[in-house]
PDB file of N, CA, C and O in Angstrom:
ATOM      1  N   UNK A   1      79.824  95.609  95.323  1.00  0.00           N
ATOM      2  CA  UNK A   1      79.969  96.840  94.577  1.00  0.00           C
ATOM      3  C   UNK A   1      79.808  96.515  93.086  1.00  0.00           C
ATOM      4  O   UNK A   1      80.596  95.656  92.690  1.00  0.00           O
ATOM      5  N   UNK A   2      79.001  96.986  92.215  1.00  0.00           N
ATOM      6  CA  UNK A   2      79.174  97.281  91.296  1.00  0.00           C
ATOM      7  C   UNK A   2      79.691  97.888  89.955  1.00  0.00           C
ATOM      8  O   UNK A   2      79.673  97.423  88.816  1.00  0.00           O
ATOM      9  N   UNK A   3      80.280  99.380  90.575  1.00  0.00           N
ATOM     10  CA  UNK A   3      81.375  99.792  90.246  1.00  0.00           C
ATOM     11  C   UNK A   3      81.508 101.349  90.668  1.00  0.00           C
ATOM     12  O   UNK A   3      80.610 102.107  91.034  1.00  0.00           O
ATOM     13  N   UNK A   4      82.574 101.548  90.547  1.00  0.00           N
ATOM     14  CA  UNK A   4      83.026 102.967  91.128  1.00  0.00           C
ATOM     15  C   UNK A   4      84.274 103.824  90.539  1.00  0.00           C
ATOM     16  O   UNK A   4      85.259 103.281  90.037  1.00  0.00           O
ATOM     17  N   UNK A   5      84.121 105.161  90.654  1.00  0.00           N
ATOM     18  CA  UNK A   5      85.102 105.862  90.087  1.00  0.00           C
ATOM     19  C   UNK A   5      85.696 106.919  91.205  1.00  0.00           C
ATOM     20  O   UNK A   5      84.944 107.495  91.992  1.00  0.00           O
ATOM     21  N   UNK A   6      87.266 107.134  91.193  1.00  0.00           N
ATOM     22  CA  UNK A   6      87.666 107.629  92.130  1.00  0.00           C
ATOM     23  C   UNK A   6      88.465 108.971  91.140  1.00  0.00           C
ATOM     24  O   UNK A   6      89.140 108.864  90.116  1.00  0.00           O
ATOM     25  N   UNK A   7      88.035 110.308  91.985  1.00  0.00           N
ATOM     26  CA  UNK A   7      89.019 111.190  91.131  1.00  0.00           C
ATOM     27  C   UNK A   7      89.320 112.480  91.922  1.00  0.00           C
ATOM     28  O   UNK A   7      88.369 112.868  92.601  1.00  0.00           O
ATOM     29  N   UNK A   8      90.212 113.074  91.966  1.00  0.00           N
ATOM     30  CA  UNK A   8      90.677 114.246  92.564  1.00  0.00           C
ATOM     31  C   UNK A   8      89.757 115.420  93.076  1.00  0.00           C
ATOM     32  O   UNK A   8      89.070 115.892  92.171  1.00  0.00           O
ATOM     33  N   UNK A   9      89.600 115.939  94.177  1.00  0.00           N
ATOM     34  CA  UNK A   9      88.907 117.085  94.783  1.00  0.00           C
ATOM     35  C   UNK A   9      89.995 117.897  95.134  1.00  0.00           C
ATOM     36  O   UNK A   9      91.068 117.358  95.404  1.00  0.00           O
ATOM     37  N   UNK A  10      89.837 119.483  95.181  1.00  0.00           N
ATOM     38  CA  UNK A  10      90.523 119.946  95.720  1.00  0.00           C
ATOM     39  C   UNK A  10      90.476 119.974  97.649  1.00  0.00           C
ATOM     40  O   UNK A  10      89.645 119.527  98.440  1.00  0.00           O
ATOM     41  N   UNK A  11      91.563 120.592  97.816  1.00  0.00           N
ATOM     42  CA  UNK A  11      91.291 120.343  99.330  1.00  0.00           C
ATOM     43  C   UNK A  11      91.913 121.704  99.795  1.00  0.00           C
ATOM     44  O   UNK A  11      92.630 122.456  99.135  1.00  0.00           O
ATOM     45  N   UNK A  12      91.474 121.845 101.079  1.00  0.00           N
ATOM     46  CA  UNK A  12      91.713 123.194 101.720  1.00  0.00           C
ATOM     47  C   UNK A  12      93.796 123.300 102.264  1.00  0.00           C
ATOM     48  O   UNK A  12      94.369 124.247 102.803  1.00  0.00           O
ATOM     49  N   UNK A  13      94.054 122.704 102.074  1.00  0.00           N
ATOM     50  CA  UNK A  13      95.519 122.641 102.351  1.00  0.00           C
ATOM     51  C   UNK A  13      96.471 122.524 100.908  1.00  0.00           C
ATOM     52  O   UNK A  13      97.598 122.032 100.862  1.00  0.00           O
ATOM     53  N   UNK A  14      95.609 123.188  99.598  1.00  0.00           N
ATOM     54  CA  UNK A  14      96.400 122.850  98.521  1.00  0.00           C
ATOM     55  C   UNK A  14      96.652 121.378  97.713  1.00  0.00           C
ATOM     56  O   UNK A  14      96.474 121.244  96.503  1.00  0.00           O
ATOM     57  N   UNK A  15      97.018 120.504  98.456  1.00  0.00           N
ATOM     58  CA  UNK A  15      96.962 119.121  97.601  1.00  0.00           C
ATOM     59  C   UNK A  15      95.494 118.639  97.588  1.00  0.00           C
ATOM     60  O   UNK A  15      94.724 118.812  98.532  1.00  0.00           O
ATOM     61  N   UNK A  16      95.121 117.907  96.223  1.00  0.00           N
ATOM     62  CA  UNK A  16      93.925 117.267  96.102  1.00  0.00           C
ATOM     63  C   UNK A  16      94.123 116.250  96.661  1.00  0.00           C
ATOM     64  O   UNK A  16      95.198 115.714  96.930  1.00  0.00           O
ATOM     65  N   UNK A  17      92.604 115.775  96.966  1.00  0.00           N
ATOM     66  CA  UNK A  17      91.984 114.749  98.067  1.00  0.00           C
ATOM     67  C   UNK A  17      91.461 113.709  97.317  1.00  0.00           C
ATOM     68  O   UNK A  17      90.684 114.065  96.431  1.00  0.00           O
ATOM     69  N   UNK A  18      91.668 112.539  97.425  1.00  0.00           N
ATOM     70  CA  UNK A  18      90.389 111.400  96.729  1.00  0.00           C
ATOM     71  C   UNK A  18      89.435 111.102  96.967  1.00  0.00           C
ATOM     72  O   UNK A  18      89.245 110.595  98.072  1.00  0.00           O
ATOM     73  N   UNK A  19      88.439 111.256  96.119  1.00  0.00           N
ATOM     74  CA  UNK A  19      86.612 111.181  96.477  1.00  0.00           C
ATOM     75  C   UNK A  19      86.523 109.519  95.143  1.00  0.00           C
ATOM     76  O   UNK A  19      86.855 109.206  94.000  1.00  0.00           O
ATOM     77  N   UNK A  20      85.916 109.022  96.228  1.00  0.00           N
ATOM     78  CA  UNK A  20      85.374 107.948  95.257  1.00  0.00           C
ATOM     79  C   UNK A  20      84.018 107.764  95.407  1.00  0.00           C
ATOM     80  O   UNK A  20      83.486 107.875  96.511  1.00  0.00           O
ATOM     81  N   UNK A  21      83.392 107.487  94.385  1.00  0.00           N
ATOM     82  CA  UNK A  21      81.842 107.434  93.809  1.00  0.00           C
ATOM     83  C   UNK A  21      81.717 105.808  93.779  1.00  0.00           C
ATOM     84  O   UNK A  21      82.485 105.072  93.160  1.00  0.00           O
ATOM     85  N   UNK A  22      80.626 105.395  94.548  1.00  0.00           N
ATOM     86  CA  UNK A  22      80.216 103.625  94.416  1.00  0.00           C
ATOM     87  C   UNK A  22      79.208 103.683  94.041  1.00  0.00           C
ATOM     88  O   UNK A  22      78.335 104.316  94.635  1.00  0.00           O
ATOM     89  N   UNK A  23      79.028 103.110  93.053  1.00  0.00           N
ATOM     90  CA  UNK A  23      77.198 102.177  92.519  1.00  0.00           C
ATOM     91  C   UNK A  23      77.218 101.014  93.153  1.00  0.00           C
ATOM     92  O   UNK A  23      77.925 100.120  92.689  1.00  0.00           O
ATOM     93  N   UNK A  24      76.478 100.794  94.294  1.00  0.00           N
ATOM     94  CA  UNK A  24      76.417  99.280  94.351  1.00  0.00           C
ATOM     95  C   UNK A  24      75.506  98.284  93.942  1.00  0.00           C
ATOM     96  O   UNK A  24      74.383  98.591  93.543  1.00  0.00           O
ATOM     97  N   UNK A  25      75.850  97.249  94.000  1.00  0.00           N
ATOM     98  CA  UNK A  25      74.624  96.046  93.400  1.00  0.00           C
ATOM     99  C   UNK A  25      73.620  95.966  94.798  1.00  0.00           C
ATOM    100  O   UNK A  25      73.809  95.859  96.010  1.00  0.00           O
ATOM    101  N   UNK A  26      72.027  96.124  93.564  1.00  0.00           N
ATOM    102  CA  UNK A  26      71.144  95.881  94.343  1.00  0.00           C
ATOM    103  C   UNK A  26      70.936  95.186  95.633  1.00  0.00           C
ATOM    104  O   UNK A  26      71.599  94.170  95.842  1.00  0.00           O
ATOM    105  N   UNK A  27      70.059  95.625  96.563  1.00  0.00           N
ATOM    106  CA  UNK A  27      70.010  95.122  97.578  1.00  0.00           C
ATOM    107  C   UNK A  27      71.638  94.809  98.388  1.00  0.00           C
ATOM    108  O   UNK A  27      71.691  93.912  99.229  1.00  0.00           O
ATOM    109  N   UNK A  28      72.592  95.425  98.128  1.00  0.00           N
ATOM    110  CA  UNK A  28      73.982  95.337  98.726  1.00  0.00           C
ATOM    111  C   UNK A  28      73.653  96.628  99.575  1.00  0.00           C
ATOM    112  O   UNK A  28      72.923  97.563  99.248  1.00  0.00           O
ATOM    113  N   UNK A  29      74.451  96.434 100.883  1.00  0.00           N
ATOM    114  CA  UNK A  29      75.187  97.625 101.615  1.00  0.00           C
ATOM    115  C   UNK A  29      76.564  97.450 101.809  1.00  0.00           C
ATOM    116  O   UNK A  29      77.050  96.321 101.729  1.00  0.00           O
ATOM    117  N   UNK A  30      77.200  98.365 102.037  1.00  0.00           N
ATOM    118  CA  UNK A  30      78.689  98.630 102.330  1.00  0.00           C
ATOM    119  C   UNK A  30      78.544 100.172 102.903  1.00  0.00           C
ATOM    120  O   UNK A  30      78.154 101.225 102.398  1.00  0.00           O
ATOM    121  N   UNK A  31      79.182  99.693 104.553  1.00  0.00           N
ATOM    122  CA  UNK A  31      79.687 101.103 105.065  1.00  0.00           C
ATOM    123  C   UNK A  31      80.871 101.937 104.522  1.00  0.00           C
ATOM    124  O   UNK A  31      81.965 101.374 104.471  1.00  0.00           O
ATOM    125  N   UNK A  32      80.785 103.001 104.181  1.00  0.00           N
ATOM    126  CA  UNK A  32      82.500 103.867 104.126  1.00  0.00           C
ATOM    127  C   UNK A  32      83.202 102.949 104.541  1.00  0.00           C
ATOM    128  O   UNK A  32      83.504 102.030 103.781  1.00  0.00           O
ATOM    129  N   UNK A  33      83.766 102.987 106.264  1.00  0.00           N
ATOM    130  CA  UNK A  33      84.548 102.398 106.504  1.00  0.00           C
ATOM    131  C   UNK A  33      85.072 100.962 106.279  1.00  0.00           C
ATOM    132  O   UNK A  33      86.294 100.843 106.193  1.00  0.00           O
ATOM    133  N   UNK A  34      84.366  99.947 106.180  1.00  0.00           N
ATOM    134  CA  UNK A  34      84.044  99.040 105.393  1.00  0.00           C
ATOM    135  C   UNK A  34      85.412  99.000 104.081  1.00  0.00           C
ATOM    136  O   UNK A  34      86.400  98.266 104.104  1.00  0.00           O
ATOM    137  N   UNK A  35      85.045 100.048 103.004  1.00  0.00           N
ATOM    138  CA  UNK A  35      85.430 100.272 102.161  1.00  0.00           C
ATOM    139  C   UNK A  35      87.158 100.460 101.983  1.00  0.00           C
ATOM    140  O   UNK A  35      87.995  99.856 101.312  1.00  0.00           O
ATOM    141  N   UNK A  36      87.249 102.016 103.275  1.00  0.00           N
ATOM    142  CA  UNK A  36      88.681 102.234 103.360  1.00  0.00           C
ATOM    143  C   UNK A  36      89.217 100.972 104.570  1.00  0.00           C
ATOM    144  O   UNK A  36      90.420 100.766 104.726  1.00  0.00           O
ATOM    145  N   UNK A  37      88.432 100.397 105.160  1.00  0.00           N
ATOM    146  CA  UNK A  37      89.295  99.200 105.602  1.00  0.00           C
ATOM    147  C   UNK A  37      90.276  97.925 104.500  1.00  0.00           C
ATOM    148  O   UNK A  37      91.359  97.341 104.544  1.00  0.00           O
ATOM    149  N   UNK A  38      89.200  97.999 103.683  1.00  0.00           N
ATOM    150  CA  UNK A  38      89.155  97.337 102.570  1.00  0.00           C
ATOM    151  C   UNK A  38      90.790  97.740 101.781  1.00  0.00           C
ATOM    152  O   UNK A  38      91.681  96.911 101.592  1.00  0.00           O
ATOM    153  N   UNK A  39      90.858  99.296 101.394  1.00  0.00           N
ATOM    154  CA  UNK A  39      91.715 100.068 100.801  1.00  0.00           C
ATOM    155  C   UNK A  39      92.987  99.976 101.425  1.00  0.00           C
ATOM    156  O   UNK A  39      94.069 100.110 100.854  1.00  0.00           O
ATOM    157  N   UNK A  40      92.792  99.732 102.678  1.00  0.00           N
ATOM    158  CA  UNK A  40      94.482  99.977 103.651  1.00  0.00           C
ATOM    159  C   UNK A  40      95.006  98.767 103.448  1.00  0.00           C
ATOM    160  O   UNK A  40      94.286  97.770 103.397  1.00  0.00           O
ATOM    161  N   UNK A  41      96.135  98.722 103.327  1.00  0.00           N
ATOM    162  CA  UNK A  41      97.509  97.784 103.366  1.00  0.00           C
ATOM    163  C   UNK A  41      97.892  97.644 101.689  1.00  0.00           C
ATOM    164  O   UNK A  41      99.003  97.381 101.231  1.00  0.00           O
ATOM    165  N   UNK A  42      96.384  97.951 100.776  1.00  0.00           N
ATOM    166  CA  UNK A  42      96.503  97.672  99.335  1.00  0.00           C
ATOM    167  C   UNK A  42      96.766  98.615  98.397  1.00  0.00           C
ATOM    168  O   UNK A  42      96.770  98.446  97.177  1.00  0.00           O
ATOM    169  N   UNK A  43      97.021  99.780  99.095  1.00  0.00           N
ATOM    170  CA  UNK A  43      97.391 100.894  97.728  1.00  0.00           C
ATOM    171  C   UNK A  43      97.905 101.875  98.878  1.00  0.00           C
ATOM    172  O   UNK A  43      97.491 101.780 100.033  1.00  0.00           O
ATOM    173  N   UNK A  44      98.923 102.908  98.432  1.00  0.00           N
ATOM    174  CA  UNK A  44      99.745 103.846  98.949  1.00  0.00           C
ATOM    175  C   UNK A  44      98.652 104.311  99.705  1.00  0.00           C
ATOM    176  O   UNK A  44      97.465 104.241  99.386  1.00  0.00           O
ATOM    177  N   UNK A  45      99.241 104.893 100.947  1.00  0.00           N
ATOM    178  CA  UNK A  45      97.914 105.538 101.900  1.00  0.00           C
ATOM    179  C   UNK A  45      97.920 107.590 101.709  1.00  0.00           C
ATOM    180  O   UNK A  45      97.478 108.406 102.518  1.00  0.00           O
ATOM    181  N   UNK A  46      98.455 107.799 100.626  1.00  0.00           N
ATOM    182  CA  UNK A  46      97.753 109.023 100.274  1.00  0.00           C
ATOM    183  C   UNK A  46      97.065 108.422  99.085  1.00  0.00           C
ATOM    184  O   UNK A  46      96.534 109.418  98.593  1.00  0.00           O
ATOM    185  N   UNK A  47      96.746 107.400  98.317  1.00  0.00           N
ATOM    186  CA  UNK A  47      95.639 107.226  97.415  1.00  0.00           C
ATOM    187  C   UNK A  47      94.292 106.934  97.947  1.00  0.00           C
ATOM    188  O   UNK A  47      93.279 107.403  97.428  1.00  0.00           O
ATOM    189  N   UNK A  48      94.272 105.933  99.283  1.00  0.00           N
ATOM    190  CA  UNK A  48      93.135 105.716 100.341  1.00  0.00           C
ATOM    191  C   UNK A  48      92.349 107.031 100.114  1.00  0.00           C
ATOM    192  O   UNK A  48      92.805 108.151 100.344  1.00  0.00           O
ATOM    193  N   UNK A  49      91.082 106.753  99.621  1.00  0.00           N
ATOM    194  CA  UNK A  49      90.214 108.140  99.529  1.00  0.00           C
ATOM    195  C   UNK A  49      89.877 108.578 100.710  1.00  0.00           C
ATOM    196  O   UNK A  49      89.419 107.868 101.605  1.00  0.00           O
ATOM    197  N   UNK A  50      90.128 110.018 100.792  1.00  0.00           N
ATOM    198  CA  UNK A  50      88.888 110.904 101.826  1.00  0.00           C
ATOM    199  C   UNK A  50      87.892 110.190 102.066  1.00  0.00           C
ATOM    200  O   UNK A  50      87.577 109.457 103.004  1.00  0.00           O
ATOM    201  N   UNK A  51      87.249 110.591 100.756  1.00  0.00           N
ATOM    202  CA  UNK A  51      86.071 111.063 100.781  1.00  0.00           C
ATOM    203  C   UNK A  51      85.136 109.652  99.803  1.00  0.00           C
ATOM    204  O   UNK A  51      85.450 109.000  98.807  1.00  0.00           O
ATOM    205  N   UNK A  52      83.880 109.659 100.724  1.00  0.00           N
ATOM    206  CA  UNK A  52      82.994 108.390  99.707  1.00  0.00           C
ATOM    207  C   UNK A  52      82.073 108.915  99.711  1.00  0.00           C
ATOM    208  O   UNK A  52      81.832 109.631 100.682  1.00  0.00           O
ATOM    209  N   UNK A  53      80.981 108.799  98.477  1.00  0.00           N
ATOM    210  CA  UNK A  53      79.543 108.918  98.005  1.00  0.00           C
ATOM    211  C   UNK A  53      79.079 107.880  97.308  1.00  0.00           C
ATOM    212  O   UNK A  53      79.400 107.568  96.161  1.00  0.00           O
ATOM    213  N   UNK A  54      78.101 107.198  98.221  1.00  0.00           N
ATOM    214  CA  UNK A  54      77.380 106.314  97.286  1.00  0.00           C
ATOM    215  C   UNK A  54      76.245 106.951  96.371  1.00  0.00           C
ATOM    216  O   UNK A  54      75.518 107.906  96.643  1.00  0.00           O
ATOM    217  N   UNK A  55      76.286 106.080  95.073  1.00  0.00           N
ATOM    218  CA  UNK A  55      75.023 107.021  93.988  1.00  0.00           C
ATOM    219  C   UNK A  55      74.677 106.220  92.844  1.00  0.00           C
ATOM    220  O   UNK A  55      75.401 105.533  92.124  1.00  0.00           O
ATOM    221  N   UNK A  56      73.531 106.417  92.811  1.00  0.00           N
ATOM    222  CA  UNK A  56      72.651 105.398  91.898  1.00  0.00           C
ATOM    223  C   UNK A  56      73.809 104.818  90.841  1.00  0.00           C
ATOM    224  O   UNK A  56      74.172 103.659  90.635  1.00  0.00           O
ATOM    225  N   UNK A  57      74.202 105.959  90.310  1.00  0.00           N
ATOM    226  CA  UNK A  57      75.189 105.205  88.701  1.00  0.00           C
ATOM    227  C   UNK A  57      75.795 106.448  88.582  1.00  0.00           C
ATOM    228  O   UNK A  57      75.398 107.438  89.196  1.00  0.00           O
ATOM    229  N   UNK A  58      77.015 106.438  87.594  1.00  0.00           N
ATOM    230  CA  UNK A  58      77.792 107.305  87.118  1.00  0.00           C
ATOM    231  C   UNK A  58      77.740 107.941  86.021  1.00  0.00           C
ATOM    232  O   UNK A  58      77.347 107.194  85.125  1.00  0.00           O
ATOM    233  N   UNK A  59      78.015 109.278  85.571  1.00  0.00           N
ATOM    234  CA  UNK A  59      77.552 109.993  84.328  1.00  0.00           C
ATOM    235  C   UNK A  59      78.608 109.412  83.842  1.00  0.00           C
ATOM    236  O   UNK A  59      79.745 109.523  84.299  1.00  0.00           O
ATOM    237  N   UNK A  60      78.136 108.493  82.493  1.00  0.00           N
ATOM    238  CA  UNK A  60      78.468 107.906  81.070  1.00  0.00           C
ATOM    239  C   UNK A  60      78.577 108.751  79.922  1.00  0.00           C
ATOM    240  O   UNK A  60      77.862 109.716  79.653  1.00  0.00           O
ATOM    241  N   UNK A  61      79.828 108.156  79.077  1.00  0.00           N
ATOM    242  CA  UNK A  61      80.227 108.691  77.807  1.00  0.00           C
ATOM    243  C   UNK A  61      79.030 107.832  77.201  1.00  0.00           C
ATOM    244  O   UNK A  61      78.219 107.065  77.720  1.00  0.00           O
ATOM    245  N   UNK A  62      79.354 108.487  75.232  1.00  0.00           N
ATOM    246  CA  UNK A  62      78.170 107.636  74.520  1.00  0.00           C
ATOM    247  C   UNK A  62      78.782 105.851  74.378  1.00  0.00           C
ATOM    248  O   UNK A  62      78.176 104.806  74.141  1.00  0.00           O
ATOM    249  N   UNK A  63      80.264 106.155  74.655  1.00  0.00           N
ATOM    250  CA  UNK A  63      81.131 104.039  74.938  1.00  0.00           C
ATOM    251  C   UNK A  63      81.245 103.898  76.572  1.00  0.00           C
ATOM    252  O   UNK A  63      82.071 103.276  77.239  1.00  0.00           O
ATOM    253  N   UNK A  64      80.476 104.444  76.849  1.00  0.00           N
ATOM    254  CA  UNK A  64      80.128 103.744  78.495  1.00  0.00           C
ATOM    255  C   UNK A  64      81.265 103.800  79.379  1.00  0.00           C
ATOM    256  O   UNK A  64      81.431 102.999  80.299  1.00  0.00           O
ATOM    257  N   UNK A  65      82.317 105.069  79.003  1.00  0.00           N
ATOM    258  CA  UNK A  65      83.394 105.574  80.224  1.00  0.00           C
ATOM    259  C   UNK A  65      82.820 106.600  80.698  1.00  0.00           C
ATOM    260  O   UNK A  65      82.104 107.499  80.256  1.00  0.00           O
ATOM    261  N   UNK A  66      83.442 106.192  82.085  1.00  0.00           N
ATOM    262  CA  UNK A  66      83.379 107.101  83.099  1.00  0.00           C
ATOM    263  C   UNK A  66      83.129 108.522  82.437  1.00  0.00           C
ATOM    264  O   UNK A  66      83.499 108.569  81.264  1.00  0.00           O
ATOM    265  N   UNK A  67      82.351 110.172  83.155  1.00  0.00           N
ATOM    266  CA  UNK A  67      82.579 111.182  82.578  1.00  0.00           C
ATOM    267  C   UNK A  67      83.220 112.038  84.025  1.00  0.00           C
ATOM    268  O   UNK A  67      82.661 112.562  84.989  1.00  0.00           O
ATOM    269  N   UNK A  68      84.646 111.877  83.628  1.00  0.00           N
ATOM    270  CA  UNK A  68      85.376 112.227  84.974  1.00  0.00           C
ATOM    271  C   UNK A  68      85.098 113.687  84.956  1.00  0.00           C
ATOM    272  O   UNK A  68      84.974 114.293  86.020  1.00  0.00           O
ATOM    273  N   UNK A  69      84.971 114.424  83.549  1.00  0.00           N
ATOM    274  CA  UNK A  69      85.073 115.980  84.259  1.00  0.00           C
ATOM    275  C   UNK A  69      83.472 116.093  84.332  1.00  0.00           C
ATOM    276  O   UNK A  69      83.235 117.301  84.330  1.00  0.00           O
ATOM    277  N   UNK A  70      82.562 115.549  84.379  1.00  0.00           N
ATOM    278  CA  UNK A  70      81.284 115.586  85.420  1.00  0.00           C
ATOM    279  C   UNK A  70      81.118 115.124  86.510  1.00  0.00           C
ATOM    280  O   UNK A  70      80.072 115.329  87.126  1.00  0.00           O
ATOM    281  N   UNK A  71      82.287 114.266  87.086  1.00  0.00           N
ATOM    282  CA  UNK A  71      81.997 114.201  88.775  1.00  0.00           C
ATOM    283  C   UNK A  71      83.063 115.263  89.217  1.00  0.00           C
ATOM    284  O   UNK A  71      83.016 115.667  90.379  1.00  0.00           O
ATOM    285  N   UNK A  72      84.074 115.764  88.313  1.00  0.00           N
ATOM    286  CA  UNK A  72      84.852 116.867  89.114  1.00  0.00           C
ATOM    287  C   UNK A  72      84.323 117.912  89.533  1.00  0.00           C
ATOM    288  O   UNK A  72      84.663 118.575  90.513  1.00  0.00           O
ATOM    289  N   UNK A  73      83.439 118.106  88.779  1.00  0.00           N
ATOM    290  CA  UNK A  73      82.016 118.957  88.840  1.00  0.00           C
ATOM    291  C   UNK A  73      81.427 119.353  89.811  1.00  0.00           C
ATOM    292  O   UNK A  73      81.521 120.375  90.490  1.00  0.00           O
ATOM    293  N   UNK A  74      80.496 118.050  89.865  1.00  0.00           N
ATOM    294  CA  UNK A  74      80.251 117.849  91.398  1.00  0.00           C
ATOM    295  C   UNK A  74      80.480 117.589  92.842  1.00  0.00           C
ATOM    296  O   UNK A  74      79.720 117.506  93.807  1.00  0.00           O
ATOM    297  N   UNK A  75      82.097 117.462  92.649  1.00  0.00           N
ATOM    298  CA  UNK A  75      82.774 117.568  93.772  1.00  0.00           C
ATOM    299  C   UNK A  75      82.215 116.807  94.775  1.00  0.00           C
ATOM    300  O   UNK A  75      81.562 115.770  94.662  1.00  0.00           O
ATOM    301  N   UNK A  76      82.626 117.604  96.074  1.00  0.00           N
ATOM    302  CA  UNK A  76      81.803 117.694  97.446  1.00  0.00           C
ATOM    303  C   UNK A  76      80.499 118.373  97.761  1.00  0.00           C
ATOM    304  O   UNK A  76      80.223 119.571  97.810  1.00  0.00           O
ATOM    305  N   UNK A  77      79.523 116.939  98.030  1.00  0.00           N
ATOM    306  CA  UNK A  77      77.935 117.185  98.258  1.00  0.00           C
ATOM    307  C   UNK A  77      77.530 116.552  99.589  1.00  0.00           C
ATOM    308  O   UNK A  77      77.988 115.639 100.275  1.00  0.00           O
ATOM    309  N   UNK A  78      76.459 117.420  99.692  1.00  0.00           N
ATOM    310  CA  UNK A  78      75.760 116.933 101.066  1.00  0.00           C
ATOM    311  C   UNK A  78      75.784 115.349 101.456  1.00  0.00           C
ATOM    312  O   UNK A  78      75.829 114.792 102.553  1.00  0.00           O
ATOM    313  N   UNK A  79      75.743 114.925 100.331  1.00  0.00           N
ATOM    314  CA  UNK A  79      75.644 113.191 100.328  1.00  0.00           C
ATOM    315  C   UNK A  79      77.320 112.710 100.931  1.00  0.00           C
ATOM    316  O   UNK A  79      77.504 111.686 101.589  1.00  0.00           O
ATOM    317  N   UNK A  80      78.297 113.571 100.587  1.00  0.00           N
ATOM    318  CA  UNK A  80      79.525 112.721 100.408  1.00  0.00           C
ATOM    319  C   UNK A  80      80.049 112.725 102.183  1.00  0.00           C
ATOM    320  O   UNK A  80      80.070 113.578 103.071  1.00  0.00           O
ATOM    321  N   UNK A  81      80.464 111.143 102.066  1.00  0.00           N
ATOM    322  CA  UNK A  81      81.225 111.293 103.178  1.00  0.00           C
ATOM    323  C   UNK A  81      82.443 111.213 103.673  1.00  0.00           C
ATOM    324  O   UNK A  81      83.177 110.309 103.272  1.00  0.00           O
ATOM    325  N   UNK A  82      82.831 112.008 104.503  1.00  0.00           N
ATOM    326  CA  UNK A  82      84.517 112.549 105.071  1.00  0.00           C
ATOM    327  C   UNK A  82      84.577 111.796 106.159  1.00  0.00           C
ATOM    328  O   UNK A  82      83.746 111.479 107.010  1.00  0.00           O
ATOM    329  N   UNK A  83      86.135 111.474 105.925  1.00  0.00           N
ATOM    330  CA  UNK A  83      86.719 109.832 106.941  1.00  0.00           C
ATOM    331  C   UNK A  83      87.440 111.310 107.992  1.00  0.00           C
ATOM    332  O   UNK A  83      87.592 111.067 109.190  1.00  0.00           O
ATOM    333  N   UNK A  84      87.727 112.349 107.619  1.00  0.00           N
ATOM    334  CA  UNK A  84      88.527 112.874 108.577  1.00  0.00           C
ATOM    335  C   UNK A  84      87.525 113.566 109.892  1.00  0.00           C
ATOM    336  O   UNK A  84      87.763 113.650 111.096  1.00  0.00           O
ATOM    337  N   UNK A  85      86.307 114.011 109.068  1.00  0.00           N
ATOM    338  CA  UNK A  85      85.499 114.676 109.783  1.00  0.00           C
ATOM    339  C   UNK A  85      84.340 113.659 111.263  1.00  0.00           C
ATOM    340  O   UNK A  85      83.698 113.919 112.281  1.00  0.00           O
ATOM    341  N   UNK A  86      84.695 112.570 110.469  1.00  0.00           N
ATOM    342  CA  UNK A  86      84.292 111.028 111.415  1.00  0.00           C
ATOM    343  C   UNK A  86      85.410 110.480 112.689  1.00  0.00           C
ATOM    344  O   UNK A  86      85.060 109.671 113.548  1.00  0.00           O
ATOM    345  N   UNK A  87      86.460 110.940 112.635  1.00  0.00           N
ATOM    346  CA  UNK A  87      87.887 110.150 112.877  1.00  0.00           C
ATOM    347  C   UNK A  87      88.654 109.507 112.554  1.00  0.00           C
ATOM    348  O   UNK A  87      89.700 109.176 113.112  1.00  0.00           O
ATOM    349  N   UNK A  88      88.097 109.154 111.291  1.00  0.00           N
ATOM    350  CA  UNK A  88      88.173 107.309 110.649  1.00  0.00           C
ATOM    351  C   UNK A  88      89.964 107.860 109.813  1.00  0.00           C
ATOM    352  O   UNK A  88      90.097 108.521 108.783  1.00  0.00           O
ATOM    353  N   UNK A  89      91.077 107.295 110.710  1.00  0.00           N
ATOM    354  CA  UNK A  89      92.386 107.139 110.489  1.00  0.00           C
ATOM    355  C   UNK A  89      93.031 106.071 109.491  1.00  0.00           C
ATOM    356  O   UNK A  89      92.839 104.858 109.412  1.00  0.00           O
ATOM    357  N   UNK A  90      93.718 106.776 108.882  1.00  0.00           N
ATOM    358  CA  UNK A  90      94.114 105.653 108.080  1.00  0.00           C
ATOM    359  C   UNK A  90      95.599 105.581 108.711  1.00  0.00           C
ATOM    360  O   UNK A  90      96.160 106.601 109.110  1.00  0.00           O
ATOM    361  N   UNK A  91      96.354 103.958 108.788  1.00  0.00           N
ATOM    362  CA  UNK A  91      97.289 103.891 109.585  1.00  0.00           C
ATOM    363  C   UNK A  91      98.167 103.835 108.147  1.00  0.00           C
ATOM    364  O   UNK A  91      97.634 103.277 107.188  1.00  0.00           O
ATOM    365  N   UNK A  92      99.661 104.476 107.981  1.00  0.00           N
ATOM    366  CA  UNK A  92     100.838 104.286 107.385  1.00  0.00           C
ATOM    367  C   UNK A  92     101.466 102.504 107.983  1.00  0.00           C
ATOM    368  O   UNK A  92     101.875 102.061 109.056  1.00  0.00           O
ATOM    369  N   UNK A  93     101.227 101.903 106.534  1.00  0.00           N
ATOM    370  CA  UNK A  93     102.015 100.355 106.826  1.00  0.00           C
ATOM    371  C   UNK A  93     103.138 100.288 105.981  1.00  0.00           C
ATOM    372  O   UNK A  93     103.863  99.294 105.996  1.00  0.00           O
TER     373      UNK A  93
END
């Protein structure tokens, strides 16, 4: 991975959901699951994102931060993918 930004979606039950955005390094793959396998045991399991979209690169400030209220923006897209809508469980450790 190259790098990635994770930030709040709304969700149909009222609490927001985590969508994280990956750029990866050339010629790399990484499945979703892959990813939230990766995520479980290492951070609270309501931070474990929903939701993943891989994408070329991230909309940049003019000092090269993240532009979080342009991926809030874009939310949920055809591209993004849902761990709930797959099965893909995340276990409470």
């Amino acid at each position: 991975m190259l790098e990635s930004a994770a930030y709040p979606v709304p969700s149909d039950l009222g609490e927001d959901e985590v969508k994280v955005e990956v750029v990866l390094k050339p010629e790399a793959t990484l499945a979703p699951e892959e990813l939230l396998d990766h995520c479980q045991g290492k951070m609270a399991h309501h931070a474990v994102p929903r939701y993943v979209e891989f994408v070329e690169s991230l909309p940049k400030t003019e000092t090269q931060r993240n532009q979080y209220a342009t991926l809030r923006e874009r939310g949920i897209t055809e591209n993004t993918w849902d761990r709930e809508s797959v099965g893909y469980k995340v276990s409470r450790a």
